[in-house]
N, C-alpha and C positions, 0 to 999 in steps of 0.2 A: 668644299670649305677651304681648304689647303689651297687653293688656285687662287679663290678670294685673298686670302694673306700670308705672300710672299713676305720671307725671312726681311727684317727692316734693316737696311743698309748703313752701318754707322758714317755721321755726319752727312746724311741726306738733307738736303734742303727743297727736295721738289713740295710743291703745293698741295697741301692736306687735301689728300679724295676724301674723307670721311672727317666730321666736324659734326661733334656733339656738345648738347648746349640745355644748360641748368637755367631753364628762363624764370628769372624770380625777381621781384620787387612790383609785380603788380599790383598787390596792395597799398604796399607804401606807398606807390604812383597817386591813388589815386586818393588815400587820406592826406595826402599832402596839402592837396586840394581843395579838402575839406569834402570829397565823394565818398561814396560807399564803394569798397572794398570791388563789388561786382562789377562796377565800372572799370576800374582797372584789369582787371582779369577779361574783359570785353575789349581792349583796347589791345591788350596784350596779343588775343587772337586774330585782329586785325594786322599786328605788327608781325607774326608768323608768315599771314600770307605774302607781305613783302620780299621776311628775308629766304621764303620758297624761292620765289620767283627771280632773287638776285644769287643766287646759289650756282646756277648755270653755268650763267655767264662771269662767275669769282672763279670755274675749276673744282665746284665742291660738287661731287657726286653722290652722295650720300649725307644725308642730314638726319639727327636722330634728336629729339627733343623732349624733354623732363616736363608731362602738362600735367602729373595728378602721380602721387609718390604714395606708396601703401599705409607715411605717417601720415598722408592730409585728411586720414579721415576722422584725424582728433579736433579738425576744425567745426565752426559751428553747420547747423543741420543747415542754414538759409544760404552758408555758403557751397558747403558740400553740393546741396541739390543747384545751389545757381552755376556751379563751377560744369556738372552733368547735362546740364540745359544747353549751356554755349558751348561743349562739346558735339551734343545732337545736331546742334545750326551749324554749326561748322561743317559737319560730313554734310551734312544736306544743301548748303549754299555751295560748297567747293567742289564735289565732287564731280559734274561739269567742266570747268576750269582743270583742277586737275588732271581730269582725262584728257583734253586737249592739246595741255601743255608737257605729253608724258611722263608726267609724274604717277610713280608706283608708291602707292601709300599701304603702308603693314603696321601694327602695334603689337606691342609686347608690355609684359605685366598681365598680372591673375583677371580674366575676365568675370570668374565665377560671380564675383559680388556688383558688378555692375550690372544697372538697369537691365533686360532682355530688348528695349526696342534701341538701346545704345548699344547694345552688342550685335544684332542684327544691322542695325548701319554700318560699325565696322569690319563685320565680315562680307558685305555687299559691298564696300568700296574696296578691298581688300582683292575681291575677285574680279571686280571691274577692271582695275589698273592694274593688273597681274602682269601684264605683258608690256607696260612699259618702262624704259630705262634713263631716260633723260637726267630725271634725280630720284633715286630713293629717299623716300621718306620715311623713319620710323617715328613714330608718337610712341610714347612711354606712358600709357595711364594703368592705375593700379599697380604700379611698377616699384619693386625695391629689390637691390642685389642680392641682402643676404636669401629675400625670399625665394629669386631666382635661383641662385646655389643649392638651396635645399630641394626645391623642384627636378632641377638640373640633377643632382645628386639621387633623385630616387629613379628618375628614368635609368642613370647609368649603374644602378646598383641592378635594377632588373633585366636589363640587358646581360649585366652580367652572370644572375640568377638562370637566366637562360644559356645560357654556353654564349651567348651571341658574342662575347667580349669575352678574353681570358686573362690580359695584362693593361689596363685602363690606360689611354696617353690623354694628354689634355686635349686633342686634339678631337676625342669621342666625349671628353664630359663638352668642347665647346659647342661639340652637335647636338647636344644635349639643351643649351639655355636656349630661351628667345629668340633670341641673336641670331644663330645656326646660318650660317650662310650670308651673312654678314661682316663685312670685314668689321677689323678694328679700328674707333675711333684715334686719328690722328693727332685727333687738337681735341679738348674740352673746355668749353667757354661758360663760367657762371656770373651773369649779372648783379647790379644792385649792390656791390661790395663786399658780399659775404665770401669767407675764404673756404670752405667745407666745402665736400664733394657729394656729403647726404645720399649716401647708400646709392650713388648712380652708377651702372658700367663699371662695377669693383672688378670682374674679373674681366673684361673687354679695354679699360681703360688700363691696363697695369704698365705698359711704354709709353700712354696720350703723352703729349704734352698740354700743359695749363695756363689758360689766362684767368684773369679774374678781374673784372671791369665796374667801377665805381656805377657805372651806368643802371638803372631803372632799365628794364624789359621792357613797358610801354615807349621809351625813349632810345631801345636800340634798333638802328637805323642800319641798313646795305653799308654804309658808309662807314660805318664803325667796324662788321665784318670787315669789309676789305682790308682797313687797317691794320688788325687783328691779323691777317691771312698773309699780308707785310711782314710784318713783325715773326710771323712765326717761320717764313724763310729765311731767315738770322740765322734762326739755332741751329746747332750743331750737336746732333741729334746719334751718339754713341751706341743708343743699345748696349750697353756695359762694356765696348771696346774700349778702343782708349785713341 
């Protein structure tokens, strides 16, 4: 884990290896239109395979992605089950593709409530692409931080219950979340306008830096990354130095 993330360097400007991203406004996409909702969300999963595929060759090594958040299950039941359907076609059309293009795909967030033939997909692509490196890909579904934290929080209360830990560093609760062995995202990018960071990577994102892009997720484009990945070699990037 420690090897994963090396101490960050005030005013580094190198190229975000890790770029995590709050993909939202599919539905507005697609009421815009005068579509139902599931079209957008259908479009949106389209627009992922893109920016997989332009990740490479931008320098981003790791992509972590916001597809289904522990509050979307306040949504209606026709969307909930439509949103669990185009995740199943997804592993099942890409997986393929993925394997070829060494992409390693893992997800995090509470499995327990999702479908069984949608969790058996994800752990059969999970072990397929295990061994490759080209890009890491996490999906986020059923995923919320603070739930992560309490999760995270009860593995390292038992560890420490067992002698296994004696003085807790953040280092053992970060072996502790999802994430484990995951560096920390760089950059986090949320679509569609909204300024909130909705419970995403609370504790992984605590040095990200933020964009926040008027753009629709059905409408973001390679091309808008790279801009974004521009932009974010400006900054001057302190880590509390000065």
């Amino acid at each position: 884990m420690m090897a994963l993330n090396p101490a960050p360097q005030p005013g580094s400007t190198a190229p975000p290896r890790h770029v995590a991203i709050i993909m939202d406004g599919n539905g507005r996409w697609a009421q815009n239109r005068g579509w139902p909702r599931l079209v957008g969300h259908r479009r949106g999963a389209e627009r992922v395979k893109q920016i997989v595929r332009a990740c490479p060759d931008l320098g981003v090594n790791w992509l972590t992605v916001y597809a289904f958040s522990t509050e979307n299950w306040k949504r209606s039941t026709e969307e909930v089950l439509g949103l669990m359907k185009i995740f199943r076609r997804y592993i099942q059309r890409e997986a393929d593709g993925l394997a070829a293009e060494g992409v390693r795909m893992r997800f995090i967030g509470g499995r327990e409530r999702l479908d069984p033939k949608l969790q058996a997909l994800m752990s059969g692509i999970e072990a397929r692409t295990a061994g490759n490196s080209r890009l890491n890909l996490t999906v986020a579904i059923n995923y919320g931080g603070r739930d992560e934290l309490i999760r995270a929080s009860t593995k390292l209360a038992e560890k420490i219950a067992a002698g296994r830990i004696e003085n807790p560093t953040e280092a053992e609760l970060a072996d502790c979340l999802d994430t484990a062995g995951t560096p920390d995202p760089d950059l986090v990018i949320r679509t569609s306008g909204e300024t909130r960071t909705s419970n995403f990577l609370p504790w992984q994102a605590a040095y990200a830096e933020y964009e926040f892009t008027q753009t629709l997720w059905p409408d973001f484009t390679p091309e808008h990354l790279a801009d974004i990945l521009d932009r974010f070699g400006l900054r001057d990037r302190r880590f509390g130095g000065v």
